[in-house]
C-alpha atoms as a printed R data frame, in Angstrom:
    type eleno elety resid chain resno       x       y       z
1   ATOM     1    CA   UNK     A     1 109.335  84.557  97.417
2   ATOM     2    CA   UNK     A     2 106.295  83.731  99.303
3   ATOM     3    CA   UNK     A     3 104.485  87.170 100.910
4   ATOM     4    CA   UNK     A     4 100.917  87.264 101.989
5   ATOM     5    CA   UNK     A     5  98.986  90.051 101.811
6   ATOM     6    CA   UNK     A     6  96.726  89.549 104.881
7   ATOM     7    CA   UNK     A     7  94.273  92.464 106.271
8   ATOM     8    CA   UNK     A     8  94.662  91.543 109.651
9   ATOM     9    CA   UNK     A     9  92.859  94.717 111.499
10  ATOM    10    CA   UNK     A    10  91.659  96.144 114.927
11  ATOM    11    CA   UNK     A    11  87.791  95.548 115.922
12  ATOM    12    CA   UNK     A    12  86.576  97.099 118.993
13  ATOM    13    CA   UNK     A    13  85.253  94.786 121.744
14  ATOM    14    CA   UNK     A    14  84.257  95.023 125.319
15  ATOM    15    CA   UNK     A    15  82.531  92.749 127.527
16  ATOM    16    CA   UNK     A    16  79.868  94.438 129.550
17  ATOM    17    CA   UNK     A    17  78.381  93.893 133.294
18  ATOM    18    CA   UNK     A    18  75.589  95.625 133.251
19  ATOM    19    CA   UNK     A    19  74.868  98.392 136.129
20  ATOM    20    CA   UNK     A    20  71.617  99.842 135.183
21  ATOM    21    CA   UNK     A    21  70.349  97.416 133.229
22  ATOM    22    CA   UNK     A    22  68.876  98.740 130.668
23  ATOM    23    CA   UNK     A    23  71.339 101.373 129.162
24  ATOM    24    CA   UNK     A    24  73.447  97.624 129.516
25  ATOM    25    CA   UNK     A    25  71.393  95.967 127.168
26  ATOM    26    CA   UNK     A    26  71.033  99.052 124.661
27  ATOM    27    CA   UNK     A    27  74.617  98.822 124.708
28  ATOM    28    CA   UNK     A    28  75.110  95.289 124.241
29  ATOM    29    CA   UNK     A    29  72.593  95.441 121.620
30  ATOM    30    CA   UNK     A    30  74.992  98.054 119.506
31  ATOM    31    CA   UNK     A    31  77.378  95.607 120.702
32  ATOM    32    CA   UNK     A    32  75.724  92.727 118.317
33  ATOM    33    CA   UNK     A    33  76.523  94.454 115.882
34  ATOM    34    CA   UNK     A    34  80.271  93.847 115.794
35  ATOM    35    CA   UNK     A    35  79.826  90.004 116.518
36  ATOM    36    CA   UNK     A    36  79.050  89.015 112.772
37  ATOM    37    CA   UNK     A    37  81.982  91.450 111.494
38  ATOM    38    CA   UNK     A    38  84.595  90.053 114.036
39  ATOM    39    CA   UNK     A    39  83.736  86.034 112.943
40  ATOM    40    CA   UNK     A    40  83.947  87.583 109.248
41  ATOM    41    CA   UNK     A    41  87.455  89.275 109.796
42  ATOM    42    CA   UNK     A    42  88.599  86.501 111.369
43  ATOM    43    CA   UNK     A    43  87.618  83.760 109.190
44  ATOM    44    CA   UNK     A    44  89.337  86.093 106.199
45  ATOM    45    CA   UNK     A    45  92.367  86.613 108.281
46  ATOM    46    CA   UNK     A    46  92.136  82.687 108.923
47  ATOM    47    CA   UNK     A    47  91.924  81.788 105.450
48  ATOM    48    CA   UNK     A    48  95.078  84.393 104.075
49  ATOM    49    CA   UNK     A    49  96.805  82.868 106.502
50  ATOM    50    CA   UNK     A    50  96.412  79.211 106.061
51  ATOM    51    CA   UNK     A    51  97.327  79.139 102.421
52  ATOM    52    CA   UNK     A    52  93.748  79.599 100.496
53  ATOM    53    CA   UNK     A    53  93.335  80.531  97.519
54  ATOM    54    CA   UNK     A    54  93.940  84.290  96.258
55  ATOM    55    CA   UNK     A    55  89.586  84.318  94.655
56  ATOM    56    CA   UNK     A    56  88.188  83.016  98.179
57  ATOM    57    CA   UNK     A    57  90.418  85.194 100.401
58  ATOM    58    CA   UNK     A    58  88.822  88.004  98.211
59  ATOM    59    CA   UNK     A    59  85.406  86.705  98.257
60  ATOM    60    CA   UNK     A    60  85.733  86.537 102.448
61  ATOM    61    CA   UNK     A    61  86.780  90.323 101.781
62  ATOM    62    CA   UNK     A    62  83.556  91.519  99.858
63  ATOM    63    CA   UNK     A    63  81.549  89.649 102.116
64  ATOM    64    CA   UNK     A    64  83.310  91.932 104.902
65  ATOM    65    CA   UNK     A    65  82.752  94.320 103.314
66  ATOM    66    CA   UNK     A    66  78.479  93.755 103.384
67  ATOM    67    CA   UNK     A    67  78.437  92.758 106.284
68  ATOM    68    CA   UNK     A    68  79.816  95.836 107.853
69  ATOM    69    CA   UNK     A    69  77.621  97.946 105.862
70  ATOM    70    CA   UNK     A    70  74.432  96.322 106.669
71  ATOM    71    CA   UNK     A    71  75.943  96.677 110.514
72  ATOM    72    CA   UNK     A    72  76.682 100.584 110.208
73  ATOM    73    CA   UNK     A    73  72.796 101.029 108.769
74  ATOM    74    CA   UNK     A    74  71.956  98.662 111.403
75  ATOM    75    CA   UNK     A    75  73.392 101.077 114.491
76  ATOM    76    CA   UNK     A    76  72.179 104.303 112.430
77  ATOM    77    CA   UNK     A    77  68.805 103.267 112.832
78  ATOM    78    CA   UNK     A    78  68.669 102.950 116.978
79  ATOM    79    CA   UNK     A    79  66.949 105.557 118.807
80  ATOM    80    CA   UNK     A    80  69.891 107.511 121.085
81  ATOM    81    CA   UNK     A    81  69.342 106.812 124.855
82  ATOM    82    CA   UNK     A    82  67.582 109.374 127.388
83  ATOM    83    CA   UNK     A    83  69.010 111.903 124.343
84  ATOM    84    CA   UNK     A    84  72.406 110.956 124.226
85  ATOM    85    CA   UNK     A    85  73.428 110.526 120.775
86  ATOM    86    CA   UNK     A    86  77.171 110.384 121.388
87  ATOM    87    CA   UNK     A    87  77.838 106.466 121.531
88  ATOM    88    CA   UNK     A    88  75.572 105.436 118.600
89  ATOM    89    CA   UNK     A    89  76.500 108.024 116.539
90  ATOM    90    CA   UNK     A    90  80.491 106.851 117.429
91  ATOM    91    CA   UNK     A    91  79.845 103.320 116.497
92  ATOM    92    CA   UNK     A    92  78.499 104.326 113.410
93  ATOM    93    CA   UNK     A    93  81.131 106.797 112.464
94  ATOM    94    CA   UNK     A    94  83.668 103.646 113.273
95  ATOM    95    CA   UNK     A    95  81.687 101.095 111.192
96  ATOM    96    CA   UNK     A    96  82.133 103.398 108.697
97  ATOM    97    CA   UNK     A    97  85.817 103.971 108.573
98  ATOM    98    CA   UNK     A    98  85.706 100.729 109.064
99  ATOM    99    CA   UNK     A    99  83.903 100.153 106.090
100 ATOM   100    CA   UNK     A   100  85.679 102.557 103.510
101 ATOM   101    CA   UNK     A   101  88.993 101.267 104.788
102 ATOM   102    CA   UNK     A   102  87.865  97.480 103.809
103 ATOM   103    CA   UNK     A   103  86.445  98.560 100.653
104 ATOM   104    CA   UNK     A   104  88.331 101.955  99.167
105 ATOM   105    CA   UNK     A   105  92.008 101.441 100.785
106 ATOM   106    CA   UNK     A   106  92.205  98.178 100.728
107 ATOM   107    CA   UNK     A   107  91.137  97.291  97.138
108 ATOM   108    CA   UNK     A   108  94.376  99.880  96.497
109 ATOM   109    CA   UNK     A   109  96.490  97.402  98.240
110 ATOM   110    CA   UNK     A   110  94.788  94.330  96.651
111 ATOM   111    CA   UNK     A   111  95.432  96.386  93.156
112 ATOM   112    CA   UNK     A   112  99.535  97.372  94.593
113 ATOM   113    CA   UNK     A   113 100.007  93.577  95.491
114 ATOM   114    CA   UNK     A   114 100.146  92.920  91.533
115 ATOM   115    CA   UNK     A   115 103.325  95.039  91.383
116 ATOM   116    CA   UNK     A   116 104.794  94.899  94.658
117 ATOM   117    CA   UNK     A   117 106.799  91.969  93.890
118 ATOM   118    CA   UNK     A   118 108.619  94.396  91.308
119 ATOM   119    CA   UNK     A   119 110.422  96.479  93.344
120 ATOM   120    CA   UNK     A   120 111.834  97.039  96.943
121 ATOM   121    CA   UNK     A   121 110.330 100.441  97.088
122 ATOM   122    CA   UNK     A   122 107.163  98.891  95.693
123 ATOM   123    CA   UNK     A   123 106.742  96.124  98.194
124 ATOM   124    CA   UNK     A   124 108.068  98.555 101.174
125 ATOM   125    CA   UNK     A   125 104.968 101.221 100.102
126 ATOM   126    CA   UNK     A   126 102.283  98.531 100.179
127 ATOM   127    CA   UNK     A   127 103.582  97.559 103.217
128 ATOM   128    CA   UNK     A   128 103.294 100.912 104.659
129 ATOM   129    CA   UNK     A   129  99.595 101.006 102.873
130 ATOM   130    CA   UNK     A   130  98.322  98.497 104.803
131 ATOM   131    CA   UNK     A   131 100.036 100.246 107.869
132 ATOM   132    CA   UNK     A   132  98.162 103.595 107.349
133 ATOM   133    CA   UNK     A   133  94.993 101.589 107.231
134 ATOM   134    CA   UNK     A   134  95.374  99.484 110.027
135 ATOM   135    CA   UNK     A   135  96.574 102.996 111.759
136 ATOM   136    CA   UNK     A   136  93.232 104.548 110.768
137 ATOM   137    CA   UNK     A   137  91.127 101.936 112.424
138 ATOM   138    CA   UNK     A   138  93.561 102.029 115.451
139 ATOM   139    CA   UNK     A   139  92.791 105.716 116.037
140 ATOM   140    CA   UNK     A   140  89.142 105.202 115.178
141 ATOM   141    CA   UNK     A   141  88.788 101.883 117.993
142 ATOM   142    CA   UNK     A   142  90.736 104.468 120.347
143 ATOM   143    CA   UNK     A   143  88.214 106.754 119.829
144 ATOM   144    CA   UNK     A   144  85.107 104.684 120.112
145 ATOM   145    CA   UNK     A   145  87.142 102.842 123.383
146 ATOM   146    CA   UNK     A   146  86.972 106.829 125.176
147 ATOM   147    CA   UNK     A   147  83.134 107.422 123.951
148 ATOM   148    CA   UNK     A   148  81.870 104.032 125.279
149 ATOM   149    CA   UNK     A   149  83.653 104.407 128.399
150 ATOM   150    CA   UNK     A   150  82.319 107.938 129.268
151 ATOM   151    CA   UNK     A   151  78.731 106.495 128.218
152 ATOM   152    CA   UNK     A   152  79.124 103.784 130.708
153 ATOM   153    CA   UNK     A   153  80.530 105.999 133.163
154 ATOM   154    CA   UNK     A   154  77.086 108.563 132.608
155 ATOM   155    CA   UNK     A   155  74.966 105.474 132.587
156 ATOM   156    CA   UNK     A   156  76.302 103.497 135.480
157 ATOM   157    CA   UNK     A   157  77.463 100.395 133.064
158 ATOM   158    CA   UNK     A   158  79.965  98.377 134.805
159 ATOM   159    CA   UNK     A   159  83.018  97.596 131.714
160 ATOM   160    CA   UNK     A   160  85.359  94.546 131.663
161 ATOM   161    CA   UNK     A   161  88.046  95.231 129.270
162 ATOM   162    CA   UNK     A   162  88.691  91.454 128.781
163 ATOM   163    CA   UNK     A   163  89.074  90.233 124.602
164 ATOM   164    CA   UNK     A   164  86.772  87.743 123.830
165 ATOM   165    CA   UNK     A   165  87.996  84.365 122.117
166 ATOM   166    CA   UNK     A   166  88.335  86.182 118.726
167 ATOM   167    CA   UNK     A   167  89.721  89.392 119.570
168 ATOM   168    CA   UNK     A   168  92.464  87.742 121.338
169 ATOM   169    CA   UNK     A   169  93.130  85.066 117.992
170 ATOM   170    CA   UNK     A   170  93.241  88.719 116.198
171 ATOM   171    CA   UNK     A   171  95.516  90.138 118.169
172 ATOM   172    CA   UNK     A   172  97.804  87.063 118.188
173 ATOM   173    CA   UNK     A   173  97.309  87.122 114.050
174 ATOM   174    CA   UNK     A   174  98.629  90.620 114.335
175 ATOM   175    CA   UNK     A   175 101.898  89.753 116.276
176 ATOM   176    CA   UNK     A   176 102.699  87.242 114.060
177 ATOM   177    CA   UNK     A   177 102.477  89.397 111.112
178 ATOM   178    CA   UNK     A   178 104.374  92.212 112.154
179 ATOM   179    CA   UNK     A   179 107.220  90.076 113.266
180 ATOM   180    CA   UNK     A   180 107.162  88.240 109.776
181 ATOM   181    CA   UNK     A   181 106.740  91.195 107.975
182 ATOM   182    CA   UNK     A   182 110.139  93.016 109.474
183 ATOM   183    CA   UNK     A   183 111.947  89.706 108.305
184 ATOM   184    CA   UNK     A   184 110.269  89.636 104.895
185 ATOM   185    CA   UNK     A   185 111.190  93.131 103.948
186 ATOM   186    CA   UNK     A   186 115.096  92.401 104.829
187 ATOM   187    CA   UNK     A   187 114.885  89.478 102.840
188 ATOM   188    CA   UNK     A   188 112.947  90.623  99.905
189 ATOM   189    CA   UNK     A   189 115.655  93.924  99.429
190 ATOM   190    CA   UNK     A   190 118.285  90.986  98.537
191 ATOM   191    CA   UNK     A   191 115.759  89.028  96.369
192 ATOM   192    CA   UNK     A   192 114.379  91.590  94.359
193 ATOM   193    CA   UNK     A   193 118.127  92.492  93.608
194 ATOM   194    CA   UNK     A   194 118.769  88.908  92.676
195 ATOM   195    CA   UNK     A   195 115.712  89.363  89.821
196 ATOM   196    CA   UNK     A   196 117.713  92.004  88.858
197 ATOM   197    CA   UNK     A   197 120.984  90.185  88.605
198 ATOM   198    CA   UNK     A   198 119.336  87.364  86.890
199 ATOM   199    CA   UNK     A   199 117.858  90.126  84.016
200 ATOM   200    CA   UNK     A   200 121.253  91.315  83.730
201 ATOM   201    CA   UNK     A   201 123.002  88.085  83.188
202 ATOM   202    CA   UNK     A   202 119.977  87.163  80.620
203 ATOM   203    CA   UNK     A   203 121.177  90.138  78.449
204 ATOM   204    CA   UNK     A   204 124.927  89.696  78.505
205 ATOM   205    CA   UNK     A   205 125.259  92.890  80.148
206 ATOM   206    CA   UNK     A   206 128.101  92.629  81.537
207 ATOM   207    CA   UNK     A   207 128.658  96.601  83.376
208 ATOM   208    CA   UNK     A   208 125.036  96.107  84.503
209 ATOM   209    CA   UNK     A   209 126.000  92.698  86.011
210 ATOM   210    CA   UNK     A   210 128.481  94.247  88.025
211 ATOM   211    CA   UNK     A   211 126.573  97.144  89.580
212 ATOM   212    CA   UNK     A   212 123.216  94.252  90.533
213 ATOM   213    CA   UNK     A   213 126.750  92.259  91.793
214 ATOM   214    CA   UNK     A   214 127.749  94.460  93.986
215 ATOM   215    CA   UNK     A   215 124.200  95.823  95.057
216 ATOM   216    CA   UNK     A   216 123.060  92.361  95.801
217 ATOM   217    CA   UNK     A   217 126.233  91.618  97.846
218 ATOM   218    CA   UNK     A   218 125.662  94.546  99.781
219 ATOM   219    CA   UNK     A   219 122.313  94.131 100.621
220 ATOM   220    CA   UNK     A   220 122.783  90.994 101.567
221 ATOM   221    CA   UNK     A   221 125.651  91.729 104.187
222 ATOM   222    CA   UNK     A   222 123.175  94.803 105.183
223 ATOM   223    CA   UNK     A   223 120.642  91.898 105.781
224 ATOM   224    CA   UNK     A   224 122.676  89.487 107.894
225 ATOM   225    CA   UNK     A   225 123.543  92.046 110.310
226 ATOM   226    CA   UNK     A   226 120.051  93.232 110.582
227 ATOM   227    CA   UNK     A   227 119.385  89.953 111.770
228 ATOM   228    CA   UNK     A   228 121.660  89.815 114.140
229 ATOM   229    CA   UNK     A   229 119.385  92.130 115.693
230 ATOM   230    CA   UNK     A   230 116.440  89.996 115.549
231 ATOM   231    CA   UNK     A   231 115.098  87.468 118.075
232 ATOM   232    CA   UNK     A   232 113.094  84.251 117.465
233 ATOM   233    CA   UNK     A   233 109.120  84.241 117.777
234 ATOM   234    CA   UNK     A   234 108.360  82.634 121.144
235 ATOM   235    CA   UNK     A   235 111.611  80.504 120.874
236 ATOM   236    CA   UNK     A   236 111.213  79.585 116.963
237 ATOM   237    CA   UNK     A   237 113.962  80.691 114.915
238 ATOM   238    CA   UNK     A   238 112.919  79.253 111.459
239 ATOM   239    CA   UNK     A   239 112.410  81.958 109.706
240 ATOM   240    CA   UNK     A   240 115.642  83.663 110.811
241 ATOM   241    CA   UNK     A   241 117.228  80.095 109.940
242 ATOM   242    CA   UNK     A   242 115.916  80.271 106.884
243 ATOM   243    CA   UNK     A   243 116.562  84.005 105.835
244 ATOM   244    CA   UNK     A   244 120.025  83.480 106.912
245 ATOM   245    CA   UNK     A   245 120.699  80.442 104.304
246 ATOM   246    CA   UNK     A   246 118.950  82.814 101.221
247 ATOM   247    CA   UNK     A   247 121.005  85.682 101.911
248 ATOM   248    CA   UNK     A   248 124.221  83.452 102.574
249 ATOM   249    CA   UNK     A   249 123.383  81.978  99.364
250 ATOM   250    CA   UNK     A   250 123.757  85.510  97.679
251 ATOM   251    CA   UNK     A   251 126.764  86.405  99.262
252 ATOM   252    CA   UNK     A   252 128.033  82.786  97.948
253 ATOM   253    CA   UNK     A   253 127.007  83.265  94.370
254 ATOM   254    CA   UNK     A   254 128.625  87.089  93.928
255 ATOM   255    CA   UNK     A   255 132.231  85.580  95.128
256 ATOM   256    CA   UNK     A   256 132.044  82.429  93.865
257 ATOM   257    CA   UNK     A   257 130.007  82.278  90.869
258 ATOM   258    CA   UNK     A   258 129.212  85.625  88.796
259 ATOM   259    CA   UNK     A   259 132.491  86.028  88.025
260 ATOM   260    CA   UNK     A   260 132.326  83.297  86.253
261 ATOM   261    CA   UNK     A   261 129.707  84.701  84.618
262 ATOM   262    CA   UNK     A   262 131.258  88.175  84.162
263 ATOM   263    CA   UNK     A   263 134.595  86.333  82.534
264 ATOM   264    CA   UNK     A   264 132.525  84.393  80.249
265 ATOM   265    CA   UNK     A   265 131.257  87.873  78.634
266 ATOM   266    CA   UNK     A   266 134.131  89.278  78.229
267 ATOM   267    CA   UNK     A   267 136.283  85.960  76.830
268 ATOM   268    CA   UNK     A   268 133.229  85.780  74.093
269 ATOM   269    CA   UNK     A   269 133.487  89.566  73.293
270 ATOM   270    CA   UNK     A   270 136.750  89.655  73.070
271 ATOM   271    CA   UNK     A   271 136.788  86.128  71.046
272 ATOM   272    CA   UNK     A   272 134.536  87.625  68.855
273 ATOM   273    CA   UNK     A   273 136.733  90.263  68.005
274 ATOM   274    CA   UNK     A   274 139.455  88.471  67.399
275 ATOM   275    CA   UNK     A   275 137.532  85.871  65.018
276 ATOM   276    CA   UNK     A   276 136.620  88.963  62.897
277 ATOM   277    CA   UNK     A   277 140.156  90.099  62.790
278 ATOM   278    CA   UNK     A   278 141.158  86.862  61.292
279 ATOM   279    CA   UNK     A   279 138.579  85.818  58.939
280 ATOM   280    CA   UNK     A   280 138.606  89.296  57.745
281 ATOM   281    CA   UNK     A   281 142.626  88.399  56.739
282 ATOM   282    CA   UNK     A   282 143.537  85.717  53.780
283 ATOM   283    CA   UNK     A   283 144.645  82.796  54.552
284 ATOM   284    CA   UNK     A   284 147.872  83.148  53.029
285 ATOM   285    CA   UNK     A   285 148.056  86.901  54.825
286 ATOM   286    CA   UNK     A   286 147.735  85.128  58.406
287 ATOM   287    CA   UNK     A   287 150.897  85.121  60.460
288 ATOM   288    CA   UNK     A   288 151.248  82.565  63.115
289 ATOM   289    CA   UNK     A   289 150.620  84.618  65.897
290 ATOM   290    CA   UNK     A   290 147.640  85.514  64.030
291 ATOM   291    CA   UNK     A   291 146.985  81.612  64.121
292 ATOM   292    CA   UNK     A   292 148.376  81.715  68.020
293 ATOM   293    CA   UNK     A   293 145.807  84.158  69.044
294 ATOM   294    CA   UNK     A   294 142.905  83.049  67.185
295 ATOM   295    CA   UNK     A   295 143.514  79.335  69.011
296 ATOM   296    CA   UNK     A   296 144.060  80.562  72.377
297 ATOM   297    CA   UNK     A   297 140.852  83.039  72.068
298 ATOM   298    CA   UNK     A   298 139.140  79.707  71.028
299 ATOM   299    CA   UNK     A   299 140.467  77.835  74.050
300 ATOM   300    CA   UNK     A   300 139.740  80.573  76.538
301 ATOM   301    CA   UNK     A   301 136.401  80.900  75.055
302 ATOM   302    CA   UNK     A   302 134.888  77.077  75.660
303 ATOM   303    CA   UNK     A   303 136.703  77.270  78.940
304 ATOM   304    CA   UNK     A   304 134.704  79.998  80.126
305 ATOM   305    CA   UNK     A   305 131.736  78.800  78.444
306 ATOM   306    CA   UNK     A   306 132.128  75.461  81.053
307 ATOM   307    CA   UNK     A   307 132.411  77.719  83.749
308 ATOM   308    CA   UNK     A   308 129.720  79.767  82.916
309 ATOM   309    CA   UNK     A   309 127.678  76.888  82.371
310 ATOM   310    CA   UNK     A   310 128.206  75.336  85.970
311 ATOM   311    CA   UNK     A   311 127.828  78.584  87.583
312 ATOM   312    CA   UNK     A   312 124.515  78.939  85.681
313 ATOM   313    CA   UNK     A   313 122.893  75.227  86.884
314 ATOM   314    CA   UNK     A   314 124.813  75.993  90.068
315 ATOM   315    CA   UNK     A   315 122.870  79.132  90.733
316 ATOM   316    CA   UNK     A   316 119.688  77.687  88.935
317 ATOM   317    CA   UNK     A   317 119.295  74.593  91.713
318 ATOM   318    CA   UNK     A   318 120.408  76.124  94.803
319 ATOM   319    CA   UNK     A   319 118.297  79.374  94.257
320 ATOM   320    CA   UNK     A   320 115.114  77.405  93.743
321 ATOM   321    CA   UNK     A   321 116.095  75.240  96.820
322 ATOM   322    CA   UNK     A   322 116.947  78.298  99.207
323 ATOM   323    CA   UNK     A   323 113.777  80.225  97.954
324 ATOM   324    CA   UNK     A   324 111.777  76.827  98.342
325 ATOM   325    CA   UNK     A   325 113.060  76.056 102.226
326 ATOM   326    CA   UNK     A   326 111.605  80.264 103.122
327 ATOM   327    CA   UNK     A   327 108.299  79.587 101.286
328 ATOM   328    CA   UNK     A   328 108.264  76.017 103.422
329 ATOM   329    CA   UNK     A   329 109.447  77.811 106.728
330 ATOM   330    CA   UNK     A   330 106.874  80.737 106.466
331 ATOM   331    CA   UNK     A   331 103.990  78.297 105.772
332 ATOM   332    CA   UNK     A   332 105.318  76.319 109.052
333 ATOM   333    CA   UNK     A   333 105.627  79.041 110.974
334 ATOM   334    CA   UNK     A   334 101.901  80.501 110.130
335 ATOM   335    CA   UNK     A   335 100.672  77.393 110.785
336 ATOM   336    CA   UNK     A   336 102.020  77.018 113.904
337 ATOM   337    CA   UNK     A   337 101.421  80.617 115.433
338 ATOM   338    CA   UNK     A   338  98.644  81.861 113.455
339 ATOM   339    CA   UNK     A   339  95.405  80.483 115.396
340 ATOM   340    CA   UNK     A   340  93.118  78.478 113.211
């Protein structure tokens, strides 16, 4: 089940007009400062998103990472202007949320990404990590927006609140993402279940292939209705397309084919009983029934060893086809409405 972890995060960034000119350029020289960080972020953003590989999407984070820090020392070291201290010392304080939140939350998520794939409660609270920290630089940008306004406002600086070329790919990254990720987490309750199923079915456990049975087939109804809900991204619908067929898929296989799997169990166990039974007798002590049953037990056995087998490749192919069409359809649709 394909899930990128992508760090996609808020960066403050005004245009200026300058008013008095030179409380303008002392702020668009702080303003420097965020240029280098902002192509950073968005070439790691870029490169999560566009299917790199896990060791350079982390390299693009370290390198953040420095680059943010050499920024923050950068801004520290400005004199204040005509004794106002407030904006530089903001921009600092941001770079360095900024900072810790690049290089102290997020190498938590990087380290809860290994295990997230375990569990639904496990992928829903790394979700939620990266939430908090996108949260805390949200607050922190809101902050630094109100102290460079009343700066420019003391300082006659004329602001133009329009996003620059990479603030406004950011900000479309960002939509994407928290449209796929609502998707992903209704999807991924059913999957995760399915893993479960699948363990259960590996260890002929036949009451614990019941309860992942019936869990699966109600997350999966739980799932298609939550899509109803849903519309599609700026008109595309492939991911909902594709959702759709996965969690159809489970709602096919716990009708149709575990109990297949389920009877197959029980025939052998009972089977298995009966062969003891009779082996344990002498030949000449065997009644015919005795014969009968041992026969018929035989019968029903390799019949539901057939069926058990067909429900096994059945559920074999078409999961690795439905899983391979949403890994397909969420590469499409990053490609297409993820900026490069």
């Amino acid at each position: 089940m394909k899930y990128l972890g992508i760090l996609c995060l808020f960066l403050f960034s005004t245009q200026l007009t300058f008013g008095q000119a030179h409380a303008g350029e002392y702020m668009d020289l702080i303003g420097e400062q965020y240029k280098n960080i902002q192509k950073e972020m968005w070439e790691y953003t870029s490169a999560a998103s566009h299917g790199k590989n896990a060791n350079k999407v982390e390299k693009l984070r370290m390198a953040l990472i420095e680059t943010t820090y050499k920024a923050k020392g950068n801004v520290k070291m400005m004199k204040s202007w005509e004794g106002n201290t407030a904006y530089r010392d903001s921009v600092v304080s941001f770079l360095n949320i900024y900072y810790l939140v690049l290089k102290e939350d997020y190498a938590k998520i990087v380290n809860m990404e290994e295990i997230a794939e375990k569990s639904y409660d496990a992928m829903e609270a790394y979700m939620m990590a990266k939430e908090e920290a996108n949260n805390k630089l949200g607050d922190a940008s809101k902050m630094l927006g109100e102290v460079q306004d009343a700066f420019a406002k003391e300082f006659n600086v004329e602001l133009s609140k329009a996003s620059d070329e990479l603030t406004q790919k950011m900000e479309v990254a960002n939509e994407v993402y928290d449209y796929y990720n609502v998707l992903y987490l209704i999807f991924f309750k059913s999957y995760v279940q399915d893993l479960y199923l699948a363990d259960a079915i590996a260890k002929g456990d036949v009451s614990a292939i019941e309860q992942n049975k019936s869990a699966l087939e109600a997350n999966a109804a739980e799932g298609l209705e939550k899509i109803k809900t849903l519309s599609p991204f700026k008109g595309d619908n492939s991911l909902i397309k594709a959702g759709s067929n996965l969690l159809e898929f489970y709602q096919d296989i716990t009708a149709n084919q575990i109990p297949h799997i389920t009877d197959y169990f029980i025939k052998t166990e009972n089977f298995e009983t009966i062969r003891k039974s009779f082996e344990q007798k002498k030949e000449k002590d065997r009644t015919q029934e005795d014969i009968d049953q041992y026969n018929n037990a035989v019968k029903e056995s390799n019949a539901a060893g057939t069926k058990y087998n067909e429900a096994n490749q059945y559920m074999f192919q078409f999961r690795q086809a439905k899983i391979q069409d949403w890994n397909n359809a969420v590469e499409n649709f990053l490609d297409k409405h993820v900026p490069k």
